[in-house]
Phi, psi and omega in degrees: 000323199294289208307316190315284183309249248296324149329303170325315187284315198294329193297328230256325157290335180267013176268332170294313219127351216289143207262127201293016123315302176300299192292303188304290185311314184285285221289325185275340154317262153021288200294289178311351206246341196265348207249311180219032165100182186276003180262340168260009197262309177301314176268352177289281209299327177304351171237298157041292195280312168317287176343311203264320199231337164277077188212121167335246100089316190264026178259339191283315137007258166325327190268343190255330177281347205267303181300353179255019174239330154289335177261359170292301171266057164276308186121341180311353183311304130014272165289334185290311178318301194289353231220269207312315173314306169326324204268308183287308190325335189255352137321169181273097235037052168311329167268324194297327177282356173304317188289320146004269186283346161269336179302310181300324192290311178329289186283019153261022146219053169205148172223010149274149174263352162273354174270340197264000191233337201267328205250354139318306173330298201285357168242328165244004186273285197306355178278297190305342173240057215220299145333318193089060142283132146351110170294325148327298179292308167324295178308266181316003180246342171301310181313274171325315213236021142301307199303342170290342165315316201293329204254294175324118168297132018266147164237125177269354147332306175273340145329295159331303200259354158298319191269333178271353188256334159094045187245158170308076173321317165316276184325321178278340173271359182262338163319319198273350187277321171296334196258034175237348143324290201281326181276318164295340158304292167338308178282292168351294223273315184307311170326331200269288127013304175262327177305280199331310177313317187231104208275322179303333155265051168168072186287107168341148199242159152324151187278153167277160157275150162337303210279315166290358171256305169329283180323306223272012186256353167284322175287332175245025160289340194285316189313303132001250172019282197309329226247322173327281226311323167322299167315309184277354173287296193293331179290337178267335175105021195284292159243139162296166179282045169232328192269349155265020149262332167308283161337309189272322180309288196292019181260338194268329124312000123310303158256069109247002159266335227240341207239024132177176212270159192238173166264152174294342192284297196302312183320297178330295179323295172312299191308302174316317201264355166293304185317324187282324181286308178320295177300324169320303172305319168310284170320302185298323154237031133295332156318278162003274193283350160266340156318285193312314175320309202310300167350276187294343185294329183284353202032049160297294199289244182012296200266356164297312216278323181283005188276297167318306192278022173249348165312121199291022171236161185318119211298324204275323188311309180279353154304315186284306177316311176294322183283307176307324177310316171279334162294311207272329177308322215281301195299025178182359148229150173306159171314301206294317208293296194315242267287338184276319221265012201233296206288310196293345159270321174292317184316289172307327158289275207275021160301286175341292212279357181107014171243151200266128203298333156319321183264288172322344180265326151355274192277338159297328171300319171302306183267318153353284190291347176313318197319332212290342189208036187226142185283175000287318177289349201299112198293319151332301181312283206302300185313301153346307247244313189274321176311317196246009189046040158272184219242122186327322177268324148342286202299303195304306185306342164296306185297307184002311155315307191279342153339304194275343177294327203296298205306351163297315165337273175296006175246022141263341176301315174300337173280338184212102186318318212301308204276012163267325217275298211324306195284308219287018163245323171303338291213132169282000000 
């Protein structure tokens, strides 16, 4: 009864608007202050916060947001597009797969999908209709191929659900590379496609020259470089991933110094605006881990995984069943809220039935991101939306294709686990 209301009230506070930090901290206070008063309210929070954000493990959080912000105002954006075009460009929707694929390159070194969808606007979206690409079709694949920030390492997504489900961030960001692989194929081979269908909304471009591909593989090679090396320390066992996010802030602050000259106002900005998210995030999973405390004092999560594992079906039917839960979430909440407000239940469920939580952070990561662009919420759409003045109901009617591709997507990741699991069991 205790666990009901206070669930109630949180859905009822993030339904005003209320900042999913802020609701998780009150309600679980809340919960914990109805179960043994303000002295156990008083002693959860006095270690609570050390638990949760003074923790080695969450220093990779800031150093991976420093780093997508130095290379955010760098400019690379820009170039990763202009690279991809060159290359691409002369396909049959050659730039959208340019957006594609500057969206992936984008997203190893951003790991918000609203930063990564606001500055593809503003860089492959004005090319393609520039082209005469269908605007529909542009808004949507820009929209769509933001959403890779999420997957693609580094992803502070998969940090997050590494600290809350308590699994080996290293495995889930080296986890995150084939199927961040396999959904940008995806996004590709939908464009290719739909251009093949209407050959007239994604009309061929100029051929680049040798000599302009060359050039334009000089301007993002360092960068290339960078995201290896960040990647490949940790697939070798070389640094942990906090000490290869470090690693990657300062190579990118290197090339972002290296590539103009900057003012102390600007430095500042960066620095300020990683620091506000890093904390913002820091709540959110303090909020978290005071949710779960309720959570256990109440034995909800016990009385889910013995409710569940008694149920006469198949392990996979409630995988599934969980996985549809999440889709229908991404249409009314962000990716960050469903993983604090989901994982600290599902996790300890589906350990129980015997499925492995690394491959699960995956395919959670994964249907997140559908939320990023299927209505009434797809927070992607709006950003889009607000960059290029299409019109909303466009943007959506743009994803829709790629929508239907994602979901191919996760039921291929889900039929065959091998292709999330395979490097990060290679792994030193």
């Amino acid at each position: 009864m205790i666990a009901l209301v206070v669930v109630s009230l949180l859905f009822l506070l993030l339904a005003v608007g209320a900042p999913i930090g802020f609701t998780l901290t009150v309600t679980g206070a809340l919960g914990i202050f109805w179960i043994g008063g303000w002295s156990a309210v008083m002693g959860v929070l006095g270690s609570m916060p050390r638990e949760s954000a003074a923790v080695f493990e969450f220093a990779t959080i800031p150093m991976f947001l420093l780093m997508a912000e130095f290379v955010l105002r760098s400019g690379i954006a820009d170039d990763l597009f202009h690279a991809a075009a060159a290359w691409f460009g002369r396909l049959r929707g050659g730039l959208g797969i340019a957006t594609a694929l500057a969206g992936a390159g984008f997203g190893a070194i951003c790991g918000s999908s609203t930063a990564s969808a606001a500055t593809l606007s503003s860089t492959s979206l004005p090319a393609m209709i520039k082209y005469g690409y269908e605007t529909r079709m542009a808004a949507g694949v820009v929209a769509i191929s933001g959403t890779l920030a999420m997957l693609i390492p580094p992803s502070i997504a998969m940090v997050v659900y590494g600290m809350l489900a308590d699994v080996s961030i290293a495995k889930l960001l080296i986890a995150g590379v084939f199927p961040g692989l396999l959904v940008t194929l995806t996004i590709a081979l939908t464009v290719y496609f739909l251009a093949w269908k209407n050959p007239e909304h994604a009309p061929l471009v100029d051929r680049a020259s040798w000599r302009e591909r060359v050039l334009s593989l000089t301007r993002v090679g360092p960068m290339l470089v960078l995201l290896m090396a960040v990647t490949g320390v940790i697939y070798l066992g070389v640094a942990t991933p906090t000490e290869a996010s470090a690693i990657g802030a300062m190579s990118a602050a290197i090339l972002y110094f290296m590539r103009a000259r900057r003012t102390a106002r600007e430095v500042y900005n960066v620095f300020a605006r990683a620091t506000r998210t890093s904390c913002m995030l820091a709540m959110i999973l303090l909020g978290a881990h005071l949710f779960s405390t309720f959570f256990a004092l109440t034995q909800t999560t016990q009385s889910v995984i013995g409710w569940v594992g008694a149920l006469p079906v198949d392990r996979w039917i409630i995988l599934l069943i969980i996985v549809v839960i999440y889709i229908v979430l991404g249409c009314f909440l962000d990716q960050m809220a469903i993983l604090v407000l989901t994982i600290p239940i599902v996790a300890p469920l589906l350990k129980s039935l015997g499925f492995d939580l690394v491959w699960f952070g995956v395919i959670a990561v994964v249907t997140a991101e559908l939320g990023m662009v299927t209505p009434p919420f797809g927070l992607n759409v709006f950003v889009v939306s607000r960059y290029s003045g299409t019109p909303v109901s466009d943007v959506f009617r743009g994803t829709l294709p790629h929508v239907v591709a994602h979901l191919i997507a996760i039921g291929i990741l889900l039929a065959f686990p091998a292709l999330s699991l395979w490097l990060p069991n290679q792994m030193n």
